[in-house]
N, CA, C and O atoms as CSV, one atom per row, in Angstrom:
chain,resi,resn,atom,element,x,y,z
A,1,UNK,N,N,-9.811,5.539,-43.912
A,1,UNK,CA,C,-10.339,6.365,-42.865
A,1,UNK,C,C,-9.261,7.275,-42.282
A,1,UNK,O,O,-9.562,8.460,-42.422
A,2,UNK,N,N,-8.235,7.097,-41.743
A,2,UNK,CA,C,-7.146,7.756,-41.302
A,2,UNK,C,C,-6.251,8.032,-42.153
A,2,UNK,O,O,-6.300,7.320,-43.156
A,3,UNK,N,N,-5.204,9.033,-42.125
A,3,UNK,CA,C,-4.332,9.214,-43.188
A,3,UNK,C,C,-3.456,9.723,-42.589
A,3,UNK,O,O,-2.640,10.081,-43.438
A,4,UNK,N,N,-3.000,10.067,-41.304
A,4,UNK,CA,C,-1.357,10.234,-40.510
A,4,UNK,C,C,-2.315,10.722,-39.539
A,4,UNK,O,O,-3.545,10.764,-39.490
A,5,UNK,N,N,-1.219,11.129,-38.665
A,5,UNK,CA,C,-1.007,11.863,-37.163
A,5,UNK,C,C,-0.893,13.727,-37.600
A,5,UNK,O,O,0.030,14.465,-37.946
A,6,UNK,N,N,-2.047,13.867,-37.403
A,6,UNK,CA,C,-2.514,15.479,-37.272
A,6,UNK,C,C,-0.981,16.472,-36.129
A,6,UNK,O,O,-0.069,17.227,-36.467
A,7,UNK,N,N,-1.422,15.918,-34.798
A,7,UNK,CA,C,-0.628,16.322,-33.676
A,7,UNK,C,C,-0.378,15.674,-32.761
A,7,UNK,O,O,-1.284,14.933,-32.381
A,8,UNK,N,N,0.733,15.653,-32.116
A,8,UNK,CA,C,0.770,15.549,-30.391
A,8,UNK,C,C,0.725,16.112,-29.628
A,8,UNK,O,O,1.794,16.708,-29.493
A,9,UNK,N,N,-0.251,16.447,-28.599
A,9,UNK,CA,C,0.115,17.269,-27.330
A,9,UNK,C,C,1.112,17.061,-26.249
A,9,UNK,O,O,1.509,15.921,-26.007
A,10,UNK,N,N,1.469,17.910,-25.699
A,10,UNK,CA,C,2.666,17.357,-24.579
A,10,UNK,C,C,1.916,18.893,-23.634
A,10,UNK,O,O,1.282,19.879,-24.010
A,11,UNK,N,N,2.346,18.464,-22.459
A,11,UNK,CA,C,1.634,19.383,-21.390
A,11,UNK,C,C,3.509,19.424,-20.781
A,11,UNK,O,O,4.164,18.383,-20.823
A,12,UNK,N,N,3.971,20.399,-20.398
A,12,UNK,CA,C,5.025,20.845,-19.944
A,12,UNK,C,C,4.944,21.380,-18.291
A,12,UNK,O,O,3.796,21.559,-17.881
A,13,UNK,N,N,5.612,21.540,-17.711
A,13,UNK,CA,C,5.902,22.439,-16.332
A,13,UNK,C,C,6.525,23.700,-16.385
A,13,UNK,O,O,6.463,24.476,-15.431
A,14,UNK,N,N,7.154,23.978,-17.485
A,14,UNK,CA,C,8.443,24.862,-17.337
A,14,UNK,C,C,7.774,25.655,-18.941
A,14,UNK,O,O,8.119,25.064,-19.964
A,15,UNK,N,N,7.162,26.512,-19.070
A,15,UNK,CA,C,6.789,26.325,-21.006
A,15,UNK,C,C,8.072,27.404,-21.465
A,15,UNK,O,O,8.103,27.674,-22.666
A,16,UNK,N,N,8.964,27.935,-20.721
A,16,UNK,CA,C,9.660,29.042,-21.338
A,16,UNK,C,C,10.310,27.888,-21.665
A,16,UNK,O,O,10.398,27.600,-22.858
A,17,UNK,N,N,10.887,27.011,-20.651
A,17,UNK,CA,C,11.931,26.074,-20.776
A,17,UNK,C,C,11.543,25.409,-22.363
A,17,UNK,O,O,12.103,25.378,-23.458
A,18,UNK,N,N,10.362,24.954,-21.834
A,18,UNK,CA,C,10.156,23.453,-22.748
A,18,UNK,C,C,10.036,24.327,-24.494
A,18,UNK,O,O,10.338,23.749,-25.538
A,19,UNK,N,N,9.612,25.557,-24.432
A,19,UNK,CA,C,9.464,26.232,-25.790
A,19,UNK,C,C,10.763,26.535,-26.448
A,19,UNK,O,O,10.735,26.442,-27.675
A,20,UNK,N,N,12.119,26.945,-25.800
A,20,UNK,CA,C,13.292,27.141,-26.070
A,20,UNK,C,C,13.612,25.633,-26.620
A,20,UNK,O,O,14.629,25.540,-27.308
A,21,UNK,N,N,12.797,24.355,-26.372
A,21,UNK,CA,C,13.933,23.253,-26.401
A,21,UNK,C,C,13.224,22.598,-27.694
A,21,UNK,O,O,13.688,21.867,-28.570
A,22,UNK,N,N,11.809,23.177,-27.476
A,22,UNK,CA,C,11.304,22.356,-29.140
A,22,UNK,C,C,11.472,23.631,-30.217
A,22,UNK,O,O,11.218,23.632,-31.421
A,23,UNK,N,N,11.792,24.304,-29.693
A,23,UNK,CA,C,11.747,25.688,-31.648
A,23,UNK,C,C,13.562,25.997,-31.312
A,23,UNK,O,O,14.135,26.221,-32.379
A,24,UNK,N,N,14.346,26.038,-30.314
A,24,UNK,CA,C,15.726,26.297,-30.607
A,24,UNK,C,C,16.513,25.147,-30.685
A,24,UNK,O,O,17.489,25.169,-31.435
A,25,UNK,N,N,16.157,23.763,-29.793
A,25,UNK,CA,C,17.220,23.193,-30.066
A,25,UNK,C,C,16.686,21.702,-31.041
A,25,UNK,O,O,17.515,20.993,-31.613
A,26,UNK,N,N,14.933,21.380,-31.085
A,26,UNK,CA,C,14.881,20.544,-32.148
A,26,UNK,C,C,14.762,21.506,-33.006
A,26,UNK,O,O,15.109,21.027,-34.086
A,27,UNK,N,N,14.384,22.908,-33.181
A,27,UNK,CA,C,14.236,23.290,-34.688
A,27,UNK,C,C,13.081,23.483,-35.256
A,27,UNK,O,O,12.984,23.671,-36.469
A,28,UNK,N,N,11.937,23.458,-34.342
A,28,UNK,CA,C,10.161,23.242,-34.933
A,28,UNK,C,C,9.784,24.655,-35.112
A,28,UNK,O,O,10.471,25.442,-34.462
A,29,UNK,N,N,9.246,24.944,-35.533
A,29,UNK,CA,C,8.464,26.489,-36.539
A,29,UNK,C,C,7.156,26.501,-35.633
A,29,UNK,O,O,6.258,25.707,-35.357
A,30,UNK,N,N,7.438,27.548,-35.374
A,30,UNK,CA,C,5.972,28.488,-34.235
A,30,UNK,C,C,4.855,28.588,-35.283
A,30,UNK,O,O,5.098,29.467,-36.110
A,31,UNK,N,N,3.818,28.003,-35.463
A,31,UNK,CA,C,2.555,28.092,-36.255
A,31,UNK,C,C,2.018,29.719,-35.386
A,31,UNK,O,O,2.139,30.930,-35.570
A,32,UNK,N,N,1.451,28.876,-34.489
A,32,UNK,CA,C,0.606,30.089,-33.122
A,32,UNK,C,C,0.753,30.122,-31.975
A,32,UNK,O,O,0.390,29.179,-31.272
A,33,UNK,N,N,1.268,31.106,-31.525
A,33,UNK,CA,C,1.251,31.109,-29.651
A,33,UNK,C,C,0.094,32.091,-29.049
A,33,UNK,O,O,0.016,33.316,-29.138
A,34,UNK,N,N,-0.835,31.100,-28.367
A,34,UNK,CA,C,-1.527,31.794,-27.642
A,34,UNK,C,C,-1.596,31.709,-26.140
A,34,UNK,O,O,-1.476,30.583,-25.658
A,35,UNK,N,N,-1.784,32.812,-25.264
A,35,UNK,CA,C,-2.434,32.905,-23.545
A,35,UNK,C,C,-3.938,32.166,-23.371
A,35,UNK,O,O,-4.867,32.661,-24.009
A,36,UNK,N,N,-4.093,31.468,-22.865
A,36,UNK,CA,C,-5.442,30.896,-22.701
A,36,UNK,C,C,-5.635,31.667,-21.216
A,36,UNK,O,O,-5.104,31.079,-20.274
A,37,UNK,N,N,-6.339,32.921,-20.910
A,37,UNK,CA,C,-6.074,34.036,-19.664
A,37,UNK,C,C,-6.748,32.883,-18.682
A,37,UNK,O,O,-6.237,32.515,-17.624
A,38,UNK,N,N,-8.329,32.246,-19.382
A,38,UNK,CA,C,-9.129,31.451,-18.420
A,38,UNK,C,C,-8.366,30.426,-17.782
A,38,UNK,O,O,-8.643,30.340,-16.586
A,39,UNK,N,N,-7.506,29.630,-18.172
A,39,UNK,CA,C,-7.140,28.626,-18.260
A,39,UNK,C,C,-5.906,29.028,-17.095
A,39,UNK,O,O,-5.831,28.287,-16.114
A,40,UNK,N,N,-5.197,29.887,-17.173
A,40,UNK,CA,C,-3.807,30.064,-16.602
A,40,UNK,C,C,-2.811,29.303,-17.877
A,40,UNK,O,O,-1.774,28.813,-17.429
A,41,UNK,N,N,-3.020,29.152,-19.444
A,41,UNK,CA,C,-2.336,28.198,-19.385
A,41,UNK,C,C,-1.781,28.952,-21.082
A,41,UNK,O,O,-2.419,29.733,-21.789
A,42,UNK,N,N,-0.531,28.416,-21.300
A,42,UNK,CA,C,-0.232,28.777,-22.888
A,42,UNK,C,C,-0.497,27.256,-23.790
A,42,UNK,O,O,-0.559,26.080,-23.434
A,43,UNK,N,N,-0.602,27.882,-24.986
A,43,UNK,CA,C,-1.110,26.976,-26.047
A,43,UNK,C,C,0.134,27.054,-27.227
A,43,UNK,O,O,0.126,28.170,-27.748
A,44,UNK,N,N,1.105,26.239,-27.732
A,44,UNK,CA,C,1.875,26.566,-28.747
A,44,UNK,C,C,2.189,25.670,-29.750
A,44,UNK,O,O,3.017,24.790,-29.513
A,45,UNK,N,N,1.597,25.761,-30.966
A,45,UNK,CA,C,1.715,25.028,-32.009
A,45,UNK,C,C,3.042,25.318,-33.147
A,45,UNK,O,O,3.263,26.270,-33.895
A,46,UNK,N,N,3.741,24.117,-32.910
A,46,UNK,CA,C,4.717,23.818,-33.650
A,46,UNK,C,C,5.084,23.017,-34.568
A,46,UNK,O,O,5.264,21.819,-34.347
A,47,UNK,N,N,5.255,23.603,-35.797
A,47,UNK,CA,C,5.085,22.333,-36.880
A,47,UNK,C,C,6.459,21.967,-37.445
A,47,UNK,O,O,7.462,22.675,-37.531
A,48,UNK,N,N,6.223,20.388,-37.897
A,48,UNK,CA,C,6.992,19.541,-38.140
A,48,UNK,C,C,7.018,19.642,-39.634
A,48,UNK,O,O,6.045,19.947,-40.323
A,49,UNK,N,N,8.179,19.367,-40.060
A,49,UNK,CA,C,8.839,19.578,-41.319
A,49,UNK,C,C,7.522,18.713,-42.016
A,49,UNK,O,O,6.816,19.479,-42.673
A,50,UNK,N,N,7.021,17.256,-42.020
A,50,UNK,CA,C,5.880,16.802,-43.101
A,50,UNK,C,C,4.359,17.422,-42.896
A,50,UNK,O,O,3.358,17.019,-43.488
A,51,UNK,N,N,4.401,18.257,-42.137
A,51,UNK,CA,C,2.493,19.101,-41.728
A,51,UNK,C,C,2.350,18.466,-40.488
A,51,UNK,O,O,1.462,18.900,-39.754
A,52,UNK,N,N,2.929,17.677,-40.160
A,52,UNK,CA,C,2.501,17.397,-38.515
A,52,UNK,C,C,2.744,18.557,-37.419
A,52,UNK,O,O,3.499,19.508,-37.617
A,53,UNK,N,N,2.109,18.381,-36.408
A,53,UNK,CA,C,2.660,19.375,-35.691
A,53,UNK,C,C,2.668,18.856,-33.814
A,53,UNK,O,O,2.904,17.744,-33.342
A,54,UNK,N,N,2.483,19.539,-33.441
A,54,UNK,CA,C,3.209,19.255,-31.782
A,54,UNK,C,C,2.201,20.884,-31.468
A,54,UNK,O,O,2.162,22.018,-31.947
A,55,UNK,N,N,1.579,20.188,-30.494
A,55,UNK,CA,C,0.514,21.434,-29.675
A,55,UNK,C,C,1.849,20.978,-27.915
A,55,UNK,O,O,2.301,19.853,-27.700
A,56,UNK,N,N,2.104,22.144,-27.087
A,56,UNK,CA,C,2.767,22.601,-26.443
A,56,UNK,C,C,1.633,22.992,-25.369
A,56,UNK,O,O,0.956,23.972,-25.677
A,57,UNK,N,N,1.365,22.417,-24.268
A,57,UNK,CA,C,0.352,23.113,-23.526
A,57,UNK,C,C,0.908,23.865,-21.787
A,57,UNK,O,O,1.495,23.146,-20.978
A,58,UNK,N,N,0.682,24.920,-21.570
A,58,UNK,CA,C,1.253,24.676,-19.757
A,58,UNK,C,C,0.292,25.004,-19.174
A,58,UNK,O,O,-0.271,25.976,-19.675
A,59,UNK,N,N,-0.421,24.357,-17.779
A,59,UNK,CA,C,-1.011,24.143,-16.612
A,59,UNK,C,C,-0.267,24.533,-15.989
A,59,UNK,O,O,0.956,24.439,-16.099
A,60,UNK,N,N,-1.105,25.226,-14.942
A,60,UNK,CA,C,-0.237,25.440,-13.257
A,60,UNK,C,C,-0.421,23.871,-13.170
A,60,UNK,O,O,-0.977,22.929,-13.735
A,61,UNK,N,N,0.617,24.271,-11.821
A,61,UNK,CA,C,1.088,22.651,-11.925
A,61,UNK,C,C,0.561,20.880,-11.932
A,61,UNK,O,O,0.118,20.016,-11.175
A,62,UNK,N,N,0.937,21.082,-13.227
A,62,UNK,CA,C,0.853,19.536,-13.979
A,62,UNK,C,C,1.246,18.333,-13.335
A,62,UNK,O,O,2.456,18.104,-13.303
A,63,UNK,N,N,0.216,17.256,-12.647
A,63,UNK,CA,C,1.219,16.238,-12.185
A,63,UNK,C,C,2.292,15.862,-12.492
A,63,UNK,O,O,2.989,16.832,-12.791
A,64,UNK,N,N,2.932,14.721,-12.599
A,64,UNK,CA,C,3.975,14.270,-13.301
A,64,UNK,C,C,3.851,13.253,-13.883
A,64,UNK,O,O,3.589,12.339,-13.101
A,65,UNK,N,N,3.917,12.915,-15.012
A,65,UNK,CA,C,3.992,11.372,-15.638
A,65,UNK,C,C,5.168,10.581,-15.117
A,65,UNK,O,O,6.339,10.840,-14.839
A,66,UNK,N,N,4.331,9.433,-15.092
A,66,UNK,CA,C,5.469,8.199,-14.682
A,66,UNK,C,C,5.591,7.724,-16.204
A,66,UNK,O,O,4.781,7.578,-17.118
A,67,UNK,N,N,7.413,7.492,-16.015
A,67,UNK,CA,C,8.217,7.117,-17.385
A,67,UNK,C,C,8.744,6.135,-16.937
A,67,UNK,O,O,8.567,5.114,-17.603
A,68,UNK,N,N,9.327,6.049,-16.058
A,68,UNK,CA,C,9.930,4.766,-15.083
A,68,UNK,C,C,10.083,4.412,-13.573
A,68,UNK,O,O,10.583,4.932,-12.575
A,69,UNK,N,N,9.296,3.082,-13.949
A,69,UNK,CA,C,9.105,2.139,-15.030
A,69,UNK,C,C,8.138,2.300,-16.107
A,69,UNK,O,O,6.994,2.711,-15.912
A,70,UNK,N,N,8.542,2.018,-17.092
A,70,UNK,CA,C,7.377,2.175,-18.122
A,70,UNK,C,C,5.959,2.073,-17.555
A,70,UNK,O,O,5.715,1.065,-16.892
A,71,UNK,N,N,4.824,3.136,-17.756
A,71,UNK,CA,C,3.727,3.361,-17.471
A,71,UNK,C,C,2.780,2.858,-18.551
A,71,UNK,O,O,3.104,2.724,-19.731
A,72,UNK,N,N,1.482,2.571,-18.000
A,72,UNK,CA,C,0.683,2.354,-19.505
A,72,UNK,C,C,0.518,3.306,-20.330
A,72,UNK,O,O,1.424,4.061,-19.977
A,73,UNK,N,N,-0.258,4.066,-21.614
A,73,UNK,CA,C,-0.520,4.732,-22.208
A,73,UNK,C,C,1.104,4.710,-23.161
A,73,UNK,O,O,2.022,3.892,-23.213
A,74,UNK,N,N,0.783,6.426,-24.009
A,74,UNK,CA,C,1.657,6.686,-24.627
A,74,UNK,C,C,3.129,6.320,-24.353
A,74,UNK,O,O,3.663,7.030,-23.500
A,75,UNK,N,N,3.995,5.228,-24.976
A,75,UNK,CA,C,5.199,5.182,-24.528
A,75,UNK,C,C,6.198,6.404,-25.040
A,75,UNK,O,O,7.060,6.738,-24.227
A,76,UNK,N,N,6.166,7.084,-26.279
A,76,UNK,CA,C,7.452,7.572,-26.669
A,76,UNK,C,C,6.465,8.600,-27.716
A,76,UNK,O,O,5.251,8.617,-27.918
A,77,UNK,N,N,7.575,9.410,-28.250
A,77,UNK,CA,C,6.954,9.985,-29.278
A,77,UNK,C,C,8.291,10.027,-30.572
A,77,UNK,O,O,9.009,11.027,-30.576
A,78,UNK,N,N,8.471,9.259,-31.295
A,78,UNK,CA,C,9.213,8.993,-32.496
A,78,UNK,C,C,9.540,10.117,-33.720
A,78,UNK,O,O,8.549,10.342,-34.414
A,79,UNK,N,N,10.694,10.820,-34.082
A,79,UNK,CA,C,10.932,12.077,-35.287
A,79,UNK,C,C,11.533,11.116,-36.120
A,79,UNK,O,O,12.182,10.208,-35.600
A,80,UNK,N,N,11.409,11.187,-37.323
A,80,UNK,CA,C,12.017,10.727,-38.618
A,80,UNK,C,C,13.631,11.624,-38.709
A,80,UNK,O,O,13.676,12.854,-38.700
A,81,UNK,N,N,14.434,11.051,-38.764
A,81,UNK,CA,C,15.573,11.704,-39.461
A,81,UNK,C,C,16.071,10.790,-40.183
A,81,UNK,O,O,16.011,9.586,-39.934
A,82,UNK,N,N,16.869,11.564,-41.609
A,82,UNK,CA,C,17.648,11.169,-42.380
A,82,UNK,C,C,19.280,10.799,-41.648
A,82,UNK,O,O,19.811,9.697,-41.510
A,83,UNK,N,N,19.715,11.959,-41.326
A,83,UNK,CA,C,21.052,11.921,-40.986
A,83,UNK,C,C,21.295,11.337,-39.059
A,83,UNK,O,O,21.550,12.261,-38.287
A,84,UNK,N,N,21.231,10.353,-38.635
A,84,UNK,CA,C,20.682,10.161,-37.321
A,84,UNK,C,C,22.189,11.335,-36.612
A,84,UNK,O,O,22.094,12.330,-35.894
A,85,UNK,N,N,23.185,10.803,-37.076
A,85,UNK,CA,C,24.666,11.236,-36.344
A,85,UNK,C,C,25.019,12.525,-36.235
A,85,UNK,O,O,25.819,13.015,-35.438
A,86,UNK,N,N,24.174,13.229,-37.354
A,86,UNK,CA,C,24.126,15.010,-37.298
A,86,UNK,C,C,23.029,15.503,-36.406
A,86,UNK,O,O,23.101,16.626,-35.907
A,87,UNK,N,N,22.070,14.744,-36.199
A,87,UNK,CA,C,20.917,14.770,-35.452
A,87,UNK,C,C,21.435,14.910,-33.723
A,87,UNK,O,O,21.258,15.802,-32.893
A,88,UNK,N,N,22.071,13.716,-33.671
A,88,UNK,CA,C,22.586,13.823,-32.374
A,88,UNK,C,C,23.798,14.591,-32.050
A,88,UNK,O,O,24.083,14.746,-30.863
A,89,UNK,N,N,24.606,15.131,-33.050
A,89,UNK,CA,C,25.728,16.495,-32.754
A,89,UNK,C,C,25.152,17.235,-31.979
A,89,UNK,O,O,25.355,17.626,-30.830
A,90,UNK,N,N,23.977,17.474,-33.165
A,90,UNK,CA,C,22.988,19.188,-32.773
A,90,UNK,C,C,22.257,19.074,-31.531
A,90,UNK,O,O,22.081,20.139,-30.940
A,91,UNK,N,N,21.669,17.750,-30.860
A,91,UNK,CA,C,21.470,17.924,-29.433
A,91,UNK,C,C,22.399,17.961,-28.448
A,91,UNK,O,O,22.174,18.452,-27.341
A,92,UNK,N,N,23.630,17.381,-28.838
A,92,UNK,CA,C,24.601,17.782,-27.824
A,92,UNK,C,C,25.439,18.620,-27.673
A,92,UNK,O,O,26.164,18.890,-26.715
A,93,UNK,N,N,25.312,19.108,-28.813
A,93,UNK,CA,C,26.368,20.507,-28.775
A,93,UNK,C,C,24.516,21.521,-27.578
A,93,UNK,O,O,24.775,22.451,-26.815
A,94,UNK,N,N,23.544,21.201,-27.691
A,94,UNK,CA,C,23.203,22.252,-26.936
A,94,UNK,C,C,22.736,21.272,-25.324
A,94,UNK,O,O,21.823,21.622,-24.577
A,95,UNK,N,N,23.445,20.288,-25.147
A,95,UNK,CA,C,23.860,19.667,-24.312
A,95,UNK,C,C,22.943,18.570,-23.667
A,95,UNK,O,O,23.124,18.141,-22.527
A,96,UNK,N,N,21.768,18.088,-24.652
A,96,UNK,CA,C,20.684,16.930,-24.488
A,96,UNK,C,C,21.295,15.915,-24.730
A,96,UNK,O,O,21.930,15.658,-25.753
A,97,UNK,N,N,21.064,14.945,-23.328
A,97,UNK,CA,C,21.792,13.682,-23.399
A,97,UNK,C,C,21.280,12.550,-24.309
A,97,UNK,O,O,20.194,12.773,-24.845
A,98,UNK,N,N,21.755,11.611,-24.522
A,98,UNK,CA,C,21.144,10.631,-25.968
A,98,UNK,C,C,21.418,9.272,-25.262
A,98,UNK,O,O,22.264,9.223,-24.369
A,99,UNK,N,N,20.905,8.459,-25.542
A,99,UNK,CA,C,21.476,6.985,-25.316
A,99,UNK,C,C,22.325,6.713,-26.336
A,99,UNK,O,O,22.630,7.581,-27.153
A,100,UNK,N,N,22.846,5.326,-26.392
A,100,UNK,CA,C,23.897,5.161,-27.298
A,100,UNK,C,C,23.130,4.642,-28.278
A,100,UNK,O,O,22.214,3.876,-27.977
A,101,UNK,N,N,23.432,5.037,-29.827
A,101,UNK,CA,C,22.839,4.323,-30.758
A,101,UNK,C,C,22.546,3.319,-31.023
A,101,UNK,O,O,23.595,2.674,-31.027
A,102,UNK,N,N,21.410,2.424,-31.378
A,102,UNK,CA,C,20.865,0.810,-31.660
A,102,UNK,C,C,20.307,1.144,-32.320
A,102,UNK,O,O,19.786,2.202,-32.672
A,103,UNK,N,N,20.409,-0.479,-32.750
A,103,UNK,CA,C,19.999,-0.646,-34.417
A,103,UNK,C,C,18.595,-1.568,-34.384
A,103,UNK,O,O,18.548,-2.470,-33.548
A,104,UNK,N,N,17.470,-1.363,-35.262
A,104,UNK,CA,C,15.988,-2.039,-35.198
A,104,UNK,C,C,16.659,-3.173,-35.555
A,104,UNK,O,O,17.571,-3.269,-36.376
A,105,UNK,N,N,16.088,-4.137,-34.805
A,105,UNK,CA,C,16.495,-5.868,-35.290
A,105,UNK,C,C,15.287,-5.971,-36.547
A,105,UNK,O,O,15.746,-6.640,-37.473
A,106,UNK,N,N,14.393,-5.667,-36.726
A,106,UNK,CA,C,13.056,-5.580,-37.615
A,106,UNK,C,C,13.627,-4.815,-39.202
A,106,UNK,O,O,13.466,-5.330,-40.308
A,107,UNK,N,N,14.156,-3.784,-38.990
A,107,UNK,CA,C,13.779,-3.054,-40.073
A,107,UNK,C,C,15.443,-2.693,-40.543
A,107,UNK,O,O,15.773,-2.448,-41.703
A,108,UNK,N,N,16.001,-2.710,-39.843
A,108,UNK,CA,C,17.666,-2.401,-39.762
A,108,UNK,C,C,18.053,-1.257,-39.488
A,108,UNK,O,O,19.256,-1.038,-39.634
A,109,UNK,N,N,17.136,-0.116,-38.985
A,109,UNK,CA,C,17.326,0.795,-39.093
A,109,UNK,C,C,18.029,1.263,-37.582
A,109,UNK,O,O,18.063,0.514,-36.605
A,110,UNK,N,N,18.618,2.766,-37.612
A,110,UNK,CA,C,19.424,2.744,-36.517
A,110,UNK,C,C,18.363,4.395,-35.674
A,110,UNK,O,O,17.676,5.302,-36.144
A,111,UNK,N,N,18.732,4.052,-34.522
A,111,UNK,CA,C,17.513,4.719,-33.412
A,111,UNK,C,C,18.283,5.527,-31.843
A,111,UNK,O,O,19.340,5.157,-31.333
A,112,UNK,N,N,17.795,6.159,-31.566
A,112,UNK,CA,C,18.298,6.961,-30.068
A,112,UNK,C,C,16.654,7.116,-29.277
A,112,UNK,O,O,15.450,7.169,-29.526
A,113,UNK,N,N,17.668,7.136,-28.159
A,113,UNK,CA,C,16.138,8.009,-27.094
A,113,UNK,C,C,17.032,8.999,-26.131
A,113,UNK,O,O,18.023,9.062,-25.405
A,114,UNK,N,N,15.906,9.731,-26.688
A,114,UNK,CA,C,16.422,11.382,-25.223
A,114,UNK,C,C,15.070,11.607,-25.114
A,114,UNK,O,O,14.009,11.105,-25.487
A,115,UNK,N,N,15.644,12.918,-24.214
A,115,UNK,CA,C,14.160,13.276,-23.550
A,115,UNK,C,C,14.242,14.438,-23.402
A,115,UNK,O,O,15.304,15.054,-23.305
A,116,UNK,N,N,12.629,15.127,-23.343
A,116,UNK,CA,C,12.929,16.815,-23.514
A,116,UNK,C,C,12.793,17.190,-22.150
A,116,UNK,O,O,12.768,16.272,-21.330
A,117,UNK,N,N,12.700,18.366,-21.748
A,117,UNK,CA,C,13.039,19.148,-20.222
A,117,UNK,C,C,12.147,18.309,-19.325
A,117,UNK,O,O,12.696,18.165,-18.233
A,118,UNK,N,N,11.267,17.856,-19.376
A,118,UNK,CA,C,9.998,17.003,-18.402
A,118,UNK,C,C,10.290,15.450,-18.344
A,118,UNK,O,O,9.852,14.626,-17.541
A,119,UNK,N,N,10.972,15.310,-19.193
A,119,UNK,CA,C,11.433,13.727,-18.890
A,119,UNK,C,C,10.821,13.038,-19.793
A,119,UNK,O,O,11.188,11.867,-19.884
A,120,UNK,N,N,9.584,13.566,-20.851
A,120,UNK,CA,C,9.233,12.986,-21.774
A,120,UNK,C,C,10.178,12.400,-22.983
A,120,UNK,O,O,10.842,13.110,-23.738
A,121,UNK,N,N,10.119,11.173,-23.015
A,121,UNK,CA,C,10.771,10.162,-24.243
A,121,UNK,C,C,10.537,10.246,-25.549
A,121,UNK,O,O,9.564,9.707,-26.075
A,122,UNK,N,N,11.205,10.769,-26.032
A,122,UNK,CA,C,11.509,10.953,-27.429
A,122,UNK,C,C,13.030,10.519,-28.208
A,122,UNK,O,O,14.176,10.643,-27.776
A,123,UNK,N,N,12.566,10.002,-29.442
A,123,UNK,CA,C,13.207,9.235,-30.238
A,123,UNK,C,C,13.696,9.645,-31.498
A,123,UNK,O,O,12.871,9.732,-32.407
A,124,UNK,N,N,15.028,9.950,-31.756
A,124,UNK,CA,C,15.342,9.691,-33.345
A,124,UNK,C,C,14.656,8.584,-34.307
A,124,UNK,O,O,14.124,7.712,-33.620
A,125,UNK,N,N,14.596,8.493,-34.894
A,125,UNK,CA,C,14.524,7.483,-36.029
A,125,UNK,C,C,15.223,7.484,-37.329
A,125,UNK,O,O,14.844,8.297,-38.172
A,126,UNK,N,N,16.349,6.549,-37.645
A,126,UNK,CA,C,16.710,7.190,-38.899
A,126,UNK,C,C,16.147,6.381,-40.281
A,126,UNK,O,O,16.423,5.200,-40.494
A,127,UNK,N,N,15.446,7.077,-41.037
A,127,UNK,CA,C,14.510,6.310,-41.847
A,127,UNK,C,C,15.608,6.851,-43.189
A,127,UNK,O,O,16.164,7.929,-43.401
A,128,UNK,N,N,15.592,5.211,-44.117
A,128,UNK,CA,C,15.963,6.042,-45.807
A,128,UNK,C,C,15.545,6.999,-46.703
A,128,UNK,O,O,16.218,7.580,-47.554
A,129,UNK,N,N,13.936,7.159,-46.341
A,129,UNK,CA,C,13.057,7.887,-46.917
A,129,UNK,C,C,12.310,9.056,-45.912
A,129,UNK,O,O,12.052,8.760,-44.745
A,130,UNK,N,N,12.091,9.968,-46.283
A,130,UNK,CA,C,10.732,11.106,-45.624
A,130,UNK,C,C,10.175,11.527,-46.576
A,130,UNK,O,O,9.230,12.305,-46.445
């Protein structure tokens, strides 16, 4: 019945901000940017290196999600990388903070969490395979 993850939405506050930080500093490819005029709101689809993609939405102002303490719903949103340590150069050379690297007790694999301009949690993953 299912066969992957189509998209994620993320609703932003800032969309100049938050658009500079997913297409310049992760690197995601502009599918479509549209004005939604009714809405007040932009729409921006960005795709991920396997066909996934990331829909980008902005509202006048968007409550705020609670991250901490951990809230129910969506905890994180997880990227596959090969190279985790080049991964995390390239966010800090454009100056996104990282936690310190850990390793999955499960799978052995080694992992980060940062977060993009809104405080949303996002994760390296460094997988052997993509």
């Amino acid at each position: 019945m299912l066969r992957s993850i189509h998209h994620a939405a993320i609703i932003c506050s800032d969309y100049r901000r938050s658009r500079d930080f997913y297409t310049q500093v992760l690197g995601l490819r502009i599918v479509a940017e549209n004005h939604r005029a009714a809405r007040d709101s932009w729409k921006l689809d960005l795709a991920l290196p396997d066909g996934g993609q990331i829909e980008l939405f902005s509202f006048p102002d968007p409550p705020a999600r609670p991250s901490h303490p951990e809230a129910r719903g969506l905890r994180h949103l997880a990227f596959a990388v090969t190279d985790l340590d080049s991964a995390c150069d390239r966010l800090q050379q454009h100056g996104v903070r990282i936690e310190p690297i850990r390793t999955d007790e499960f799978t052995g694999c080694r992992f980060t969490f940062f977060a993009d301009p809104d405080g949303l949690p996002l994760e390296l993953y460094e997988t052997r395979e993509i």
